[in-house]
KOLLO-260073 format. One record per residue (C-alpha): x, y, z. Coordinates in Angstrom, 3 decimals. Example, Ala and Ser with C-alpha at 12.3 -4.5 7.8 and 13.67 -1.06 7.14 Angstrom:
2
@px->12.300&py->-4.500&pz->7.800
@px->13.670&py->-1.060&pz->7.140
END
This chain:
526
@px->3.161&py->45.645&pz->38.464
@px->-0.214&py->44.076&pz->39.393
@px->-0.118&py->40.534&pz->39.762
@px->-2.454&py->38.614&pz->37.016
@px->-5.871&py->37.443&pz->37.189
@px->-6.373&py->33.866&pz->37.340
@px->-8.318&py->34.414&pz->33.785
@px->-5.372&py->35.717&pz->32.534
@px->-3.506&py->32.887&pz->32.959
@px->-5.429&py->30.072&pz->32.690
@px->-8.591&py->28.212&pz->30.393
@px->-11.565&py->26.618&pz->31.783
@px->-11.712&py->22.759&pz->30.531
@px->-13.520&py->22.014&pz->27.538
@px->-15.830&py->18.781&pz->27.638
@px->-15.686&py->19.290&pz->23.438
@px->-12.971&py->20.423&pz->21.152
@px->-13.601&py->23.996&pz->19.419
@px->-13.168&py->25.733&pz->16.071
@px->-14.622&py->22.438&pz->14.085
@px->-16.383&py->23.457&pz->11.075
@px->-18.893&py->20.315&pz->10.982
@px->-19.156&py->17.928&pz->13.881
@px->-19.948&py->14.394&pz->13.452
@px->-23.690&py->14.784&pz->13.306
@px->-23.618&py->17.861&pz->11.119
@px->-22.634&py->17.980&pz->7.312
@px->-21.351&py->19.654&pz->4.250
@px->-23.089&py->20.084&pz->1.275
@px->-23.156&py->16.658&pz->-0.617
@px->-19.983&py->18.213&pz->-3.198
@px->-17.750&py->19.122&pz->-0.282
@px->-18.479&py->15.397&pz->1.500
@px->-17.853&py->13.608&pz->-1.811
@px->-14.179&py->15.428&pz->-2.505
@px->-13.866&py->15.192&pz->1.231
@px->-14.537&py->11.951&pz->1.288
@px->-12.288&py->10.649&pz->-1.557
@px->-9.294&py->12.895&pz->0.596
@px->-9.843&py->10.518&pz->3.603
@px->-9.402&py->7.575&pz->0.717
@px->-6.490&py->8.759&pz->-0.757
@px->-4.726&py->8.898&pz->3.096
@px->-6.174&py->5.490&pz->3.442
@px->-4.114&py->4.128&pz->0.794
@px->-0.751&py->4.451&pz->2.261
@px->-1.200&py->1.821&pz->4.867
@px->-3.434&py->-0.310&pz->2.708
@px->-0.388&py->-0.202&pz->0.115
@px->2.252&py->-0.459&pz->2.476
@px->1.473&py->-3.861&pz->4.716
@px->0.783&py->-5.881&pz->1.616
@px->4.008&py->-4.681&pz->-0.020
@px->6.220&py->-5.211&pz->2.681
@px->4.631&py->-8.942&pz->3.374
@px->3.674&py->-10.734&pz->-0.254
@px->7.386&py->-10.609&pz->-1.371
@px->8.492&py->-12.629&pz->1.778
@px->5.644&py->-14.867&pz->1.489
@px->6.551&py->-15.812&pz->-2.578
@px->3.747&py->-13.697&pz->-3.973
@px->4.053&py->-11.917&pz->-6.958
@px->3.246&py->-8.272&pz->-8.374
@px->-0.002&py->-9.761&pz->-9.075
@px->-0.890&py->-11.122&pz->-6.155
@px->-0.019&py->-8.212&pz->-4.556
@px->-2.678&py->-6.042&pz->-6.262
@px->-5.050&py->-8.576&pz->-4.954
@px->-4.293&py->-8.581&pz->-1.649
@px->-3.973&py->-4.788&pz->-1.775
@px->-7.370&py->-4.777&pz->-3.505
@px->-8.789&py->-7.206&pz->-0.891
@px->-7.533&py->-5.074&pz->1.727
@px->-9.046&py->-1.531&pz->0.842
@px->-12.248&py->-3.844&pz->0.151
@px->-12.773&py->-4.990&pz->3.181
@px->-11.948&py->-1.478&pz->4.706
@px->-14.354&py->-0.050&pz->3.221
@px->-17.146&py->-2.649&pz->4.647
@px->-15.686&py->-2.007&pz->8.212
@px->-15.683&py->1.377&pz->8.352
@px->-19.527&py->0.950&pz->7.452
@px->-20.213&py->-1.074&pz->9.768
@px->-18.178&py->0.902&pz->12.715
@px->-19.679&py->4.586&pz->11.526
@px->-23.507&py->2.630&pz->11.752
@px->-23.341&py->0.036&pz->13.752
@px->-20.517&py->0.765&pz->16.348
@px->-19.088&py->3.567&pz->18.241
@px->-20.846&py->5.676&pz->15.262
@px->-17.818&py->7.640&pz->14.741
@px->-16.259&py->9.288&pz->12.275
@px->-13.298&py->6.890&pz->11.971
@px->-11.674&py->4.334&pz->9.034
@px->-10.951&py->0.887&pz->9.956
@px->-8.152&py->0.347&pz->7.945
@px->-5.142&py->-2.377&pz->8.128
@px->-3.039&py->-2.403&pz->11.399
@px->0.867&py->-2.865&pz->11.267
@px->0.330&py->-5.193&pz->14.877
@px->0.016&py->-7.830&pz->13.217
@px->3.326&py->-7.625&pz->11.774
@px->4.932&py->-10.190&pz->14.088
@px->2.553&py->-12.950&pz->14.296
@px->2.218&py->-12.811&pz->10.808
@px->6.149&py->-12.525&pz->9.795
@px->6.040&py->-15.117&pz->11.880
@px->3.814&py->-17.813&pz->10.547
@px->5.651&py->-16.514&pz->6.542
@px->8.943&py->-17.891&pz->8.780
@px->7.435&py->-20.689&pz->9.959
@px->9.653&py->-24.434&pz->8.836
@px->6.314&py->-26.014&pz->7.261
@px->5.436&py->-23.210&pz->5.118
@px->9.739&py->-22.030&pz->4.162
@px->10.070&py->-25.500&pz->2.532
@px->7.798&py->-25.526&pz->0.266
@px->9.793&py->-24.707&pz->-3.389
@px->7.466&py->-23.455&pz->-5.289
@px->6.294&py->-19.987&pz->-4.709
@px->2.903&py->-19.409&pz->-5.607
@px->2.252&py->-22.229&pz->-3.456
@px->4.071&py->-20.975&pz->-0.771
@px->1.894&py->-17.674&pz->-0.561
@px->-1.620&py->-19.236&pz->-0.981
@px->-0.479&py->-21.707&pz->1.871
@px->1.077&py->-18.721&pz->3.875
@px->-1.854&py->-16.564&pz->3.917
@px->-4.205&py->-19.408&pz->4.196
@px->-2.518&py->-19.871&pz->7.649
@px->-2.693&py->-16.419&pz->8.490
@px->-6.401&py->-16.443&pz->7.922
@px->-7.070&py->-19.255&pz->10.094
@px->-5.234&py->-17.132&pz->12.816
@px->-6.952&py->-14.220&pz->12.079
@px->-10.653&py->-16.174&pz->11.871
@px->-9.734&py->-18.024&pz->15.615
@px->-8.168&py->-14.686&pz->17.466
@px->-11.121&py->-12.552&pz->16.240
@px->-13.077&py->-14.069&pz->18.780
@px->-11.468&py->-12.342&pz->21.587
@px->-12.672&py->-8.745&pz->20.866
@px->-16.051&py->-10.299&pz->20.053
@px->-16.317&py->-11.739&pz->23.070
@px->-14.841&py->-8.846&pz->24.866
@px->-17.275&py->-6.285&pz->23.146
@px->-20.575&py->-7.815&pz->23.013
@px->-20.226&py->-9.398&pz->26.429
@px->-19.715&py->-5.527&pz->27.876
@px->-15.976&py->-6.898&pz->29.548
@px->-14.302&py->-4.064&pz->27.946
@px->-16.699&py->-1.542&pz->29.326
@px->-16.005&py->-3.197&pz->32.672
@px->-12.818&py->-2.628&pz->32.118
@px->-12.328&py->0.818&pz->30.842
@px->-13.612&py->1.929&pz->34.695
@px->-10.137&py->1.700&pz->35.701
@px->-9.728&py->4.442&pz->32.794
@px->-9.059&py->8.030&pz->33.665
@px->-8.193&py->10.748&pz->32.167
@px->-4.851&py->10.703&pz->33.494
@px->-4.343&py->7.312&pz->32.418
@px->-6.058&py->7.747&pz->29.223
@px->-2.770&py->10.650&pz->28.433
@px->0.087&py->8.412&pz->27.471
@px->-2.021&py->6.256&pz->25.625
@px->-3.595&py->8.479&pz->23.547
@px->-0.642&py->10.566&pz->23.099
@px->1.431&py->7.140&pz->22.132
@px->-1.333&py->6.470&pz->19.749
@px->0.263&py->9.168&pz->17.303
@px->3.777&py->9.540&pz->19.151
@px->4.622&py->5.587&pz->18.698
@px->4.307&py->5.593&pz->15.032
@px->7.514&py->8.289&pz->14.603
@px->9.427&py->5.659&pz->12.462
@px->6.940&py->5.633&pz->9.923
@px->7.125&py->10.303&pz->9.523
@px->10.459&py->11.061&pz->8.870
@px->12.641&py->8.326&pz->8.801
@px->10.518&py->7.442&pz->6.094
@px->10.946&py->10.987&pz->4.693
@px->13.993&py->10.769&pz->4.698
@px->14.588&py->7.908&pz->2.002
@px->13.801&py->10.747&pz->-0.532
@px->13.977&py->13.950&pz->0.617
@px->13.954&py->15.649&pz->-2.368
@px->10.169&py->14.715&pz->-2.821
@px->9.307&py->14.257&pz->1.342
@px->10.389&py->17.879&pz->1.690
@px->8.244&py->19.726&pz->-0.576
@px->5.236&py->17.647&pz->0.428
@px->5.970&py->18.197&pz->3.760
@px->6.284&py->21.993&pz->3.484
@px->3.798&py->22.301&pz->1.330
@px->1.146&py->20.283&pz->3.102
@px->1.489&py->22.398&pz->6.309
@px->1.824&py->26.003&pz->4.361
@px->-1.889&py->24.845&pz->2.685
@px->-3.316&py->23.834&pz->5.843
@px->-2.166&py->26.120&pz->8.455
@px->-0.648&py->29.432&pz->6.926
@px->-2.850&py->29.826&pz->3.964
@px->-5.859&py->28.706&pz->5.597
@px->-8.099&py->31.670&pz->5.316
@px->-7.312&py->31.588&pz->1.686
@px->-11.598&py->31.030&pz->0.230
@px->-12.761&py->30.531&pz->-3.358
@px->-16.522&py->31.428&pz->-3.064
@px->-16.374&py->31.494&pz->0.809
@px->-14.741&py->28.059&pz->0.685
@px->-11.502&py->27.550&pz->2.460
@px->-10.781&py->25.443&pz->-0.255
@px->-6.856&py->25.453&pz->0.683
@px->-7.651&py->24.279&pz->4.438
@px->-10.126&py->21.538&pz->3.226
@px->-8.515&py->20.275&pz->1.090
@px->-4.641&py->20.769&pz->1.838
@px->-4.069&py->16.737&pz->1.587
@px->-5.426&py->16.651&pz->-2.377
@px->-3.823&py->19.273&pz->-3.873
@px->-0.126&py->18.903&pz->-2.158
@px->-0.385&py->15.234&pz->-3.316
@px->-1.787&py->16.012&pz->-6.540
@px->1.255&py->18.653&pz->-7.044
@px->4.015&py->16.646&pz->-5.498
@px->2.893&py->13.630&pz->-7.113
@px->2.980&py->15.219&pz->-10.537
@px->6.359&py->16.626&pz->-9.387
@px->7.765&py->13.295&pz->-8.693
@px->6.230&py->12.341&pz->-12.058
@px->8.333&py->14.495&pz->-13.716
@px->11.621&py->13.554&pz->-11.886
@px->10.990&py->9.880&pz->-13.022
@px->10.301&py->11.024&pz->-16.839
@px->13.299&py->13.005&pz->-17.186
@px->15.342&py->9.911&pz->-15.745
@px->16.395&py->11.715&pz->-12.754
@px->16.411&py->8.095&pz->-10.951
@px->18.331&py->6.384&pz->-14.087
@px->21.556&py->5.877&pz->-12.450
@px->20.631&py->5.476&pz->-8.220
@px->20.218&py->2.565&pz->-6.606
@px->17.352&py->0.001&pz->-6.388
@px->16.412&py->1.480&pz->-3.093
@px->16.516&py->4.737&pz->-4.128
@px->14.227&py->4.017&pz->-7.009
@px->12.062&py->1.976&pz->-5.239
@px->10.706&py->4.844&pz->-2.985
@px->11.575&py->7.942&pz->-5.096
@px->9.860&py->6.602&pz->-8.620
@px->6.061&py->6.275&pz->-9.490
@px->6.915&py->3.587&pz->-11.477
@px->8.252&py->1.056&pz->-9.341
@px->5.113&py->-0.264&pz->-7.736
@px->4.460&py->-2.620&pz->-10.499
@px->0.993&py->-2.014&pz->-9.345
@px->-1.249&py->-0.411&pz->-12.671
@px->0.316&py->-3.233&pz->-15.071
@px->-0.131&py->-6.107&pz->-12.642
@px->-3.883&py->-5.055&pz->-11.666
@px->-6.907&py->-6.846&pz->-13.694
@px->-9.487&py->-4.395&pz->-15.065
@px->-12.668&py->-5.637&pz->-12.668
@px->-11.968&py->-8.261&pz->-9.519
@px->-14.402&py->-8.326&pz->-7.229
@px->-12.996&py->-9.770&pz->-3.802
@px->-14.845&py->-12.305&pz->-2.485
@px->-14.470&py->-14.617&pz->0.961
@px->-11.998&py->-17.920&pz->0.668
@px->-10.639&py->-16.764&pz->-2.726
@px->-7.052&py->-17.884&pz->-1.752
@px->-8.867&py->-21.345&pz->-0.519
@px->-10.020&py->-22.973&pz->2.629
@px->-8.141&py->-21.853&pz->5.657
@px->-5.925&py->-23.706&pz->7.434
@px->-5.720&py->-23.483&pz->11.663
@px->-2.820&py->-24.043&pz->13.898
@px->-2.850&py->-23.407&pz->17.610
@px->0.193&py->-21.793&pz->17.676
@px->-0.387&py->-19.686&pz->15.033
@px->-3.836&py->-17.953&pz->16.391
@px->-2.334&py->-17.992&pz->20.001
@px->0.075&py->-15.718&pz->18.916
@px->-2.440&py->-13.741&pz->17.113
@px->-4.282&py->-13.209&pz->19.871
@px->-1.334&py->-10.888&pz->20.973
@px->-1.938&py->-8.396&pz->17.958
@px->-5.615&py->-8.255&pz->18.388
@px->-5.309&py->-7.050&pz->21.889
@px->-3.108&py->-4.731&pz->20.780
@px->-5.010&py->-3.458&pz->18.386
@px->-8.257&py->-3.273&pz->20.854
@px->-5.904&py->-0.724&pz->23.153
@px->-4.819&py->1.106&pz->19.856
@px->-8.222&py->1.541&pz->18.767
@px->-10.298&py->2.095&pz->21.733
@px->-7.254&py->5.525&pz->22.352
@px->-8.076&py->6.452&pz->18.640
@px->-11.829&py->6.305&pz->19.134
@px->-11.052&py->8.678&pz->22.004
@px->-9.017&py->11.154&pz->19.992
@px->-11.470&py->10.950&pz->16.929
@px->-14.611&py->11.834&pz->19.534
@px->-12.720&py->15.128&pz->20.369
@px->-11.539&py->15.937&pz->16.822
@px->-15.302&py->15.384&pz->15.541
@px->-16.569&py->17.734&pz->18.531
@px->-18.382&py->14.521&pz->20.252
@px->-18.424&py->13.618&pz->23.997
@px->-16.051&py->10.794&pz->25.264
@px->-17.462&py->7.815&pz->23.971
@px->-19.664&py->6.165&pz->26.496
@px->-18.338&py->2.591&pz->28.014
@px->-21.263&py->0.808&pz->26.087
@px->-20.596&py->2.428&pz->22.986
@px->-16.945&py->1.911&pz->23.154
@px->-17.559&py->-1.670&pz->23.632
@px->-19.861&py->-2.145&pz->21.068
@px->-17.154&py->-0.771&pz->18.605
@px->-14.651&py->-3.278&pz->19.616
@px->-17.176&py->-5.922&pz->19.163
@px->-18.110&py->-4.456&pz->15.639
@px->-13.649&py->-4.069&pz->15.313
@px->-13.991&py->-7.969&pz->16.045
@px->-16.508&py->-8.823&pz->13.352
@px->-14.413&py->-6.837&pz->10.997
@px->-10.903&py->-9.237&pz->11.554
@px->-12.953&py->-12.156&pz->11.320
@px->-13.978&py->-10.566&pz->7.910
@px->-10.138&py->-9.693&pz->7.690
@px->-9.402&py->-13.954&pz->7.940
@px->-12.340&py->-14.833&pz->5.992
@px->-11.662&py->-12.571&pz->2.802
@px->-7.634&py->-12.540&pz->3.059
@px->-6.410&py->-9.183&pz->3.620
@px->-2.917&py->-9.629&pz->5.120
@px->-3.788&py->-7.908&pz->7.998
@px->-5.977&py->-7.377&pz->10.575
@px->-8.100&py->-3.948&pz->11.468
@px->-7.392&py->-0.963&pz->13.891
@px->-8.778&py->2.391&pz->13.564
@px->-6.476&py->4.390&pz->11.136
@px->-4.362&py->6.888&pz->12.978
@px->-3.320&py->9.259&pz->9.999
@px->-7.500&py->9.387&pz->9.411
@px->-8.168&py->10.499&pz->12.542
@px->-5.796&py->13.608&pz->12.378
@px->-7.370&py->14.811&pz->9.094
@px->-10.306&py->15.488&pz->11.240
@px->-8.357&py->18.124&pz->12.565
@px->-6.291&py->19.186&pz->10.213
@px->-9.710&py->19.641&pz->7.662
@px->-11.934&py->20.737&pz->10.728
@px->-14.405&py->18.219&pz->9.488
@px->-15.895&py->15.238&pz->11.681
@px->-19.032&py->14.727&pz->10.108
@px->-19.461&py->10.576&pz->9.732
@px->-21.069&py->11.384&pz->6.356
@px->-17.817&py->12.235&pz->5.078
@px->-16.250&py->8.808&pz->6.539
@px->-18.690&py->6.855&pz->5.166
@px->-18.494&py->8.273&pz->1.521
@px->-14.822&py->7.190&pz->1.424
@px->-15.578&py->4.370&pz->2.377
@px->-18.113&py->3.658&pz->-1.067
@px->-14.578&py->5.138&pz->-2.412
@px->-13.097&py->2.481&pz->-1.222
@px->-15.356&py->-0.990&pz->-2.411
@px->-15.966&py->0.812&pz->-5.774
@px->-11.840&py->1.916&pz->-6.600
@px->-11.020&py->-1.717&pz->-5.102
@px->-13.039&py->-3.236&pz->-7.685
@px->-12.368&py->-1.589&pz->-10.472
@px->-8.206&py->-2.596&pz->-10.494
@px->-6.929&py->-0.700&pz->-12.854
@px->-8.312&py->2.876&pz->-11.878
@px->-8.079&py->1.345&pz->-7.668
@px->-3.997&py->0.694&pz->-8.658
@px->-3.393&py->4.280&pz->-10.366
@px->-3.824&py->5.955&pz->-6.958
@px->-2.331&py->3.173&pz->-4.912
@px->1.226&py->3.969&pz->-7.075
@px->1.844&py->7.359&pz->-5.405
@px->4.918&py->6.912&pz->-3.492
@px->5.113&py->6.123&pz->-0.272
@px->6.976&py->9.038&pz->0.751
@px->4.335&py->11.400&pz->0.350
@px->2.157&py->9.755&pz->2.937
@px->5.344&py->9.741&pz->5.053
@px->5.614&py->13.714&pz->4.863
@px->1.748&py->13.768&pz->5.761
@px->2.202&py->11.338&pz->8.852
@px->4.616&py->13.954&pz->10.435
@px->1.948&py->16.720&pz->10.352
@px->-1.070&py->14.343&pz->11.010
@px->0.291&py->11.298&pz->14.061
@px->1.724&py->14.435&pz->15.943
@px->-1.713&py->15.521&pz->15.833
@px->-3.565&py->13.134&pz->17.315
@px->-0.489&py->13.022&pz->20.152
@px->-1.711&py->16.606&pz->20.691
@px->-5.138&py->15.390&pz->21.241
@px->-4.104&py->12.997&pz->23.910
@px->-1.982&py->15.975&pz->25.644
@px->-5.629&py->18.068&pz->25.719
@px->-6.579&py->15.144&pz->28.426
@px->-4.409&py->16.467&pz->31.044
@px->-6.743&py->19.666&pz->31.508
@px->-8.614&py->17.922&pz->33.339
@px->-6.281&py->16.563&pz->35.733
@px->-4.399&py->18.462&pz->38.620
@px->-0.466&py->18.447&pz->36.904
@px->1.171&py->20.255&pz->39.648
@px->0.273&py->16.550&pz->41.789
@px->3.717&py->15.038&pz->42.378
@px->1.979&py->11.909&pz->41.939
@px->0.317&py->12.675&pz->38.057
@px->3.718&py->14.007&pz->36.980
@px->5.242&py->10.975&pz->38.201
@px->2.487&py->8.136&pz->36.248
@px->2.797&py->10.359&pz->33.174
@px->6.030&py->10.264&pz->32.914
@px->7.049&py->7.227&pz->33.790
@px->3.984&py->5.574&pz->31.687
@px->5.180&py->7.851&pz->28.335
@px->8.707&py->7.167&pz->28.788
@px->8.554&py->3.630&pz->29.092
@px->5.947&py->3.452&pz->26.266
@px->8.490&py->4.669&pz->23.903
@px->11.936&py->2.907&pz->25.262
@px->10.548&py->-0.791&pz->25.372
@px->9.575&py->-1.161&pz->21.811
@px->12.279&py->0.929&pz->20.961
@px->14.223&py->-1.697&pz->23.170
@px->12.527&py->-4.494&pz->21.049
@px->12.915&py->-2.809&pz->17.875
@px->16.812&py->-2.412&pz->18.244
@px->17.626&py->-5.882&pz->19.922
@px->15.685&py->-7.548&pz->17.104
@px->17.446&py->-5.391&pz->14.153
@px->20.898&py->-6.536&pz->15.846
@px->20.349&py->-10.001&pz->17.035
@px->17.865&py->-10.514&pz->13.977
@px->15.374&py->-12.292&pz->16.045
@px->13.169&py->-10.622&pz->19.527
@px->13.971&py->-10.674&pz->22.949
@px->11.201&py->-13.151&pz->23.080
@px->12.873&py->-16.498&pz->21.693
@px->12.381&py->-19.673&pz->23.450
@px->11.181&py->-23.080&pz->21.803
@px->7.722&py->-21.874&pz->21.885
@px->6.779&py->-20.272&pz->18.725
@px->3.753&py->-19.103&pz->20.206
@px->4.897&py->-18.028&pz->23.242
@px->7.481&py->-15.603&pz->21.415
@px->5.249&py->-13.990&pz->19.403
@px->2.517&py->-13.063&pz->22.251
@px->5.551&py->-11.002&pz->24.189
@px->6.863&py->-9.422&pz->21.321
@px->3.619&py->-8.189&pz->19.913
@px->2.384&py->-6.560&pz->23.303
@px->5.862&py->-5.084&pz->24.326
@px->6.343&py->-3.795&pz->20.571
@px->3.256&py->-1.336&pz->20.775
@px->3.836&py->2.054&pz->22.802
@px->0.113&py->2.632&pz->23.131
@px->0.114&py->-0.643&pz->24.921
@px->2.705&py->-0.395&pz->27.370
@px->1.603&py->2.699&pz->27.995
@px->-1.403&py->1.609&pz->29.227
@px->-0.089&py->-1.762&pz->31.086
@px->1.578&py->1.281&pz->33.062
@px->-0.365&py->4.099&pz->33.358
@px->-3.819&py->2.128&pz->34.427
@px->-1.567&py->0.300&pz->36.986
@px->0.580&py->3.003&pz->38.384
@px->-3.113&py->5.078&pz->38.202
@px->-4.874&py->2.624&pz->40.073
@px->-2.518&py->1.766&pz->42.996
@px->-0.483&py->4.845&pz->43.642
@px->-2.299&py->6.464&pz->46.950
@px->-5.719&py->5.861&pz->46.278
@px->-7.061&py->6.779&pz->49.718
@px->-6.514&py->10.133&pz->49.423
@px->-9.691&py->11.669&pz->48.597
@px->-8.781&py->14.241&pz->46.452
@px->-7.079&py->11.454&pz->44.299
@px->-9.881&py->11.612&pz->42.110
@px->-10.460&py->14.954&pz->41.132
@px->-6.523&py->15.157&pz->40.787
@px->-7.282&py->12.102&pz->38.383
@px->-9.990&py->14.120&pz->36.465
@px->-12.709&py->11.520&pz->37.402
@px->-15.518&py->13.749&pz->38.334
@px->-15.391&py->15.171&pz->34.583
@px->-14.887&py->11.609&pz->33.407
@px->-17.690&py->10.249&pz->35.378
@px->-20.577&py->11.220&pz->33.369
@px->-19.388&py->10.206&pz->29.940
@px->-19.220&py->6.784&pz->31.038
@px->-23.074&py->5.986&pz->30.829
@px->-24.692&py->6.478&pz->27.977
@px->-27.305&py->8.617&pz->30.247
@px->-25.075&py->10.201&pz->31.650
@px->-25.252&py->12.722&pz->29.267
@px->-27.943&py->14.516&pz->27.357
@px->-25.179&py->14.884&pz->23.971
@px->-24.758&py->11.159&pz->24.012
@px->-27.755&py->10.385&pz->22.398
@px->-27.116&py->13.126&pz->19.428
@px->-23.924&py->11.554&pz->19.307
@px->-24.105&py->7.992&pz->19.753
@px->-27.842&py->6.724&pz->19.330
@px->-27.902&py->3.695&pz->16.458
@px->-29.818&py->4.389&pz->13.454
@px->-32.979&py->2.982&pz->12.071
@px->-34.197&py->3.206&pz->15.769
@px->-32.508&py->0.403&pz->16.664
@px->-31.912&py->1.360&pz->20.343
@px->-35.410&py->-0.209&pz->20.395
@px->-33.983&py->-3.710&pz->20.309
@px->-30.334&py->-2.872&pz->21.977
@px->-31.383&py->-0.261&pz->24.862
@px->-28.250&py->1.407&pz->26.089
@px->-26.814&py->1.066&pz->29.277
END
């Protein structure tokens, strides 16, 4: 038998992602973008929901503070992603909420001056005063990081190599929010989960007037069925007798959500009062918001492949994270709970729809400040159960994991030395939070727990992300491990990096990348 031809075997390295539909200059006509558009709002939802859900309760809120914060939240989302799709890295991505700040900010709800205080409602506006003041000071460091170009500085020690197992973590890292999830009701999970990849993948070809209407929009009408579905299991009191917990995630009427919302609130900045500042409090802020800078500048990578775009230049990608840092200060100043990342489960619709175009982005994010002001209509899709974004996180996180994998084509992986850094970097990316996750769900407090608050919460935020460690190791390992060997950096897949890292580099950058309203006249690229 004749041996194969090297063609046979093998694909040539793609600088951009094929089989996209629209890329993120191009776009569909304005009815596709508008249902499109409300699709990527509906995913947004789950997260925005989620975080202020898990974190009023604890903090004394009630059901109707909730629906403000929740409000407040998908309000100020929708300005940031604005300002990030015109303004910043121009891509099609939504800045949404960001579960990193979970432990700074469980943190200040636990801390002694804020626990003692009896009453409740006094409690919260106190607690998430304090939070703001965090969020207003740490903001500062990806401003200052972004507009000063330091991040583009330091994204040279970036290669492709060491950009896999952070990109890949990027989706990989968030497996406790797919299944496990799931799995709380299965009974509804399943189906959405089934039905959600049948839609997109098998039945894909499927057109209504040469629309692939079941591809496109795969995300609406599983939700839209399952959620009806679940409807009916709650009407015909097939949750009567279960427990709380049960209820809780299974029912569509246990959000308290549509009865606790006000008709028309428009969110506005200080409406929970002046913030309050504590040292500690911000230092340990400072934690999340480099974690979220790491998370975010992987996702902006993955989202510039899934829209068909060039690797975003290192000026452009620091000019997003400076844009990222205007939006948390917006974050403290308005009260959302939370600080902002790029949404993960956004960027693998891309793919899944085969749409990039920033049009689309932008649309849901109008979705976004008009449903959060109008309450009542905002809370009606904020109610569908958590569970069904659950089932889509399975199909969309792995995704965007895939994405980061595509990296390594342009590295040498039969190098000892690249099997070694990936492997080390993605196994230790998922065993130390995993590590931190299980030590603090025995010992009910982290690894991290000296007499300094603030000190605590720094380590446990960093070692908690996997995209993170991942790239505390891989970037290391990447740039010490026998560099004087000269064909260490094609091995590395520098010399295809190389020319996506100036914006002139590149003749696409421009189409991809240039700010509008010829702006470039007063902010030249470098």
């Amino acid at each position: 038998m004749a041996a194969p031809k090297i063609e046979e075997i093998s694909h040539e390295p793609m600088d951009q992602l094929q089989g996209l539909e629209y890329c993120i200059d191009s776009n569909p006509s304005w009815g596709e973008a508008i249902a499109l558009g409300f699709q990527h709002y509906i995913l947004a939802l789950g997260t925005a929901v989620m975080i202020p859900s898990f974190l009023v309760p604890l903090m004394g809120g009630s059901d109707y503070d909730k629906v403000r914060v929740v409000q407040t939240l998908l309000f100020v989302e929708g300005i940031n992603t604005l300002l990030q799709t015109l303004f910043g890295t121009r891509l099609p991505t939504v800045i949404g909420g960001s579960y990193a700040f979970m432990v700074p900010i469980i943190s200040i709800i636990h801390d002694s001056s804020l626990t003692r205080i009896e009453d409740s409602e006094v409690r919260f506006h106190n607690t998430m005063r304090a939070v703001q003041g965090a969020l207003i000071v740490a903001s500062s460091i990806q401003i200052i990081l972004g507009y000063s170009q330091m991040w583009a500085i330091c994204s040279r020690f970036f290669s492709p190599l060491g950009m896999v197992p952070v990109i890949s973590l990027v989706g990989f890292g968030l497996f406790d929010r797919g299944f496990p999830v799931l799995g709380r009701c299965v009974e509804i999970g399943i189906p959405m989960l089934i039905l959600f990849v049948a839609f997109s993948q098998y039945l894909k070809n499927f057109k209504f007037r040469d629309l692939p209407i079941l591809e496109r929009f795969a995300l609406l009408i599983s939700i839209t069925v399952i959620w009806a579905y679940a409807h009916l299991l709650t009407a015909s009191g097939a949750y009567k007798h279960h427990p709380e917990l049960t209820q809780r995630n299974c029912r569509t009427d246990k959000a308290n959500l549509i009865s606790s919302a006000p008709w028309i609130k428009i969110p506005y900045p200080l409406q929970w009062g002046a913030p309050t500042f504590d040292a500690g409090h911000a230092f340990g802020m400072m934690a999340a918001v480099l974690v979220s800078l790491i998370e975010s500048t992987a996702a902006y990578k993955a989202a510039s492949r899934l829209a068909s775009a060039t690797p975003p230049p290192a000026h452009v990608l620091s000019r997003g994270i400076g844009w990222q840092g205007i939006g948390i200060l917006l974050n403290g100043l308005f009260g959302t709970l939370s600080g902002s990342s790029v949404s993960v489960e956004n960027v693998g619709l891309l793919g899944s729809t085969r749409i990039g175009s920033r049009r689309v982005i932008q649309i849901s994010a109008g979705f976004m400040i008009f449903f959060s002001m109008l309450g009542k209509f905002g809370a009606l899709f904020a109610s569908i159960p958590f569970t069904i974004f659950a089932a889509v996180y399975c199909v969309l996180f792995g995704l965007v994991a895939s994405v980061g994998l595509s990296f390594l084509q342009f590295t040498n992986m039969n190098s000892m030395r690249n099997l070694f850094i990936t492997g080390v970097s993605l196994f230790l990316g998922f065993s130390v939070p995993e590590y931190f996750r299980e030590y603090t769900a025995k010992a009910l407090h982290e690894p991290a727990h000296t007499n300094a608050g603030w000190f605590n919460d720094f380590l446990n935020t960093i070692f908690s992300s996997s995209p993170t460690v991942a790239l505390l190791v891989a970037v290391f390992l990447d740039n010490t491990l026998d560099l004087k060997d000269s064909a260490r950096a094609k091995d590395r897949g520098m010399p295809w990096w190389a020319k996506f890292r100036t914006f002139k580099g590149d003749g696409r950058n421009e189409e991809f990348y240039t700010l509008p309203f010829n702006l470039n006249r007063f902010f030249p690229p470098s």
